[in-house]
N, C-alpha and C positions, 0 to 999 in steps of 0.2 A: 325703600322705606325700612325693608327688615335692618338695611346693612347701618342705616343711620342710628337704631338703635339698639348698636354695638357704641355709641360714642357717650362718652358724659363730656361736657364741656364745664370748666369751670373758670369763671374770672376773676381774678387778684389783685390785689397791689402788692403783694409780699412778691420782694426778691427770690430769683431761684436759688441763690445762693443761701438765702435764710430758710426756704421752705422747697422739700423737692416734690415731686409730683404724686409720689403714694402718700407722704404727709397729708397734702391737700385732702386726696381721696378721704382718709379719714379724719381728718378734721371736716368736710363736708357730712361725712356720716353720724359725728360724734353731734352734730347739731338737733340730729332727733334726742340727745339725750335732755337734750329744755324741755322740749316738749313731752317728756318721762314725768318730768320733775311735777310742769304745772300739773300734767295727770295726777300725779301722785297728793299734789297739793289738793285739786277739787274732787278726784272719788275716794281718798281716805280721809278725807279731813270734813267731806261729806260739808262742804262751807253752803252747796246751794239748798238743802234740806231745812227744814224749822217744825217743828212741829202745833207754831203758833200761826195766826191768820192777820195778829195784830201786827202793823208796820212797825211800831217798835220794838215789838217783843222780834220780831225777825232779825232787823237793824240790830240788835244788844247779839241776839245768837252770831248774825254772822261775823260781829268785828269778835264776839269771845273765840271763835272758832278758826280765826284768822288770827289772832294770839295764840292760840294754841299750836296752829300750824309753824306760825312762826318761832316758838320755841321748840318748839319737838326742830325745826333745821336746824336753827342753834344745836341743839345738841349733837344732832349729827353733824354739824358741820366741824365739831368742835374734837367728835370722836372716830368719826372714820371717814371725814372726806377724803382724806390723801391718800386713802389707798383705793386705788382704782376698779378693784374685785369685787366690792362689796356691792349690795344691793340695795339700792333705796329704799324699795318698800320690804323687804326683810329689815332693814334696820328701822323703819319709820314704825313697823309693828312693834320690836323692840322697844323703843321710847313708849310708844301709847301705852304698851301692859305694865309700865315703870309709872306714868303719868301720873297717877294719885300720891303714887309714896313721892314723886318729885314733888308737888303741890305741899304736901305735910309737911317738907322739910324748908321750905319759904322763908318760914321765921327764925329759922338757925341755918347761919352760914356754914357751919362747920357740919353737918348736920346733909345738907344741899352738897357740898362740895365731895361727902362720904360717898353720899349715892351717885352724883354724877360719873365719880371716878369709878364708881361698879356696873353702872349703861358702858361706859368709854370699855374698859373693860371687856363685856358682853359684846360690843360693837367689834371690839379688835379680834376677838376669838371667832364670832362668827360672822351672819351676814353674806358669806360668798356667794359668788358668782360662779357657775361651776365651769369651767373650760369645756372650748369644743374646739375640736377636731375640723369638723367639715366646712359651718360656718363663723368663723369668728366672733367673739362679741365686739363688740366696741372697746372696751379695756384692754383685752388683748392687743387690738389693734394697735392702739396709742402707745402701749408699749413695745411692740414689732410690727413695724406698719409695711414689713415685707410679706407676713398673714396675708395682705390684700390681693399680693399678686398670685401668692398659691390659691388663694380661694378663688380668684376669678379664673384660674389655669384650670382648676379641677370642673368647675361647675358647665366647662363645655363640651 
């Protein structure tokens, strides 16, 4: 039993020629970062909370709260998805402490677009993920997904 789990098994349809076996590994790993995201969705965005009792005063909070979720991605999606280091909920705090002046600025496009490019901005400057050494993040990995086999070489 001990020795069986030394093994991970994983099954594909991707050619080896497309995808090679440390890929896998972490593309298999990078999967918990969905489940980061929803996290990130229901304890910051706080969507199952209401402070009312009435069903639709609940109903009204959670789609407002679910708009809001869904802009503040927007914004991050728009300001620092592509770069792999950054942190969701460091950047998801970002957006929230902007939230209000985003809101003000609604009715002037030019006004909205000043401040979005000052989050973007803010998003690009900070946000990281800080590197490690022993265990890898997931971003590292995706980016050298030869990480996987030093981390499993050292951790025995």
């Amino acid at each position: 039993m001990l020795a069986r789990a030394d093994w991970t098994l994983l099954v594909t349809n991707a050619p080896a020629t497309l995808l090679a076996v440390d890929e896998a590994l972490v593309l298999q790993r990078a999967r918990w970062q969905l489940e980061l995201l929803f996290k990130l969705w229901k304890e910051h965005g706080k969507i199952d909370e209401s402070r009312s009792a009435k069903p639709w005063h609940v109903l009204c909070d959670v789609f407002a709260k679910l708009l809001a979720v869904l802009v503040q991605h927007w914004v991050i999606l728009t300001g620092c998805w592509q770069c792999p280091n950054r942190s969701l909920v460091k950047a998801a705090q970002t957006v929230r402490a902007r939230a209000l002046e985003l809101l003000d600025m609604l009715t002037d496009p030019d006004l909205l677009v000043r401040v979005l490019t000052s989050i973007h901005r803010c998003l690009a400057a900070g946000c990281r993920i800080n590197k490690r050494k022993q265990h890898p993040n997931t971003y590292q990995l995706l980016v050298t997904p030869d990480l996987l086999t030093i981390e499993s070489s050292s951790s025995r």
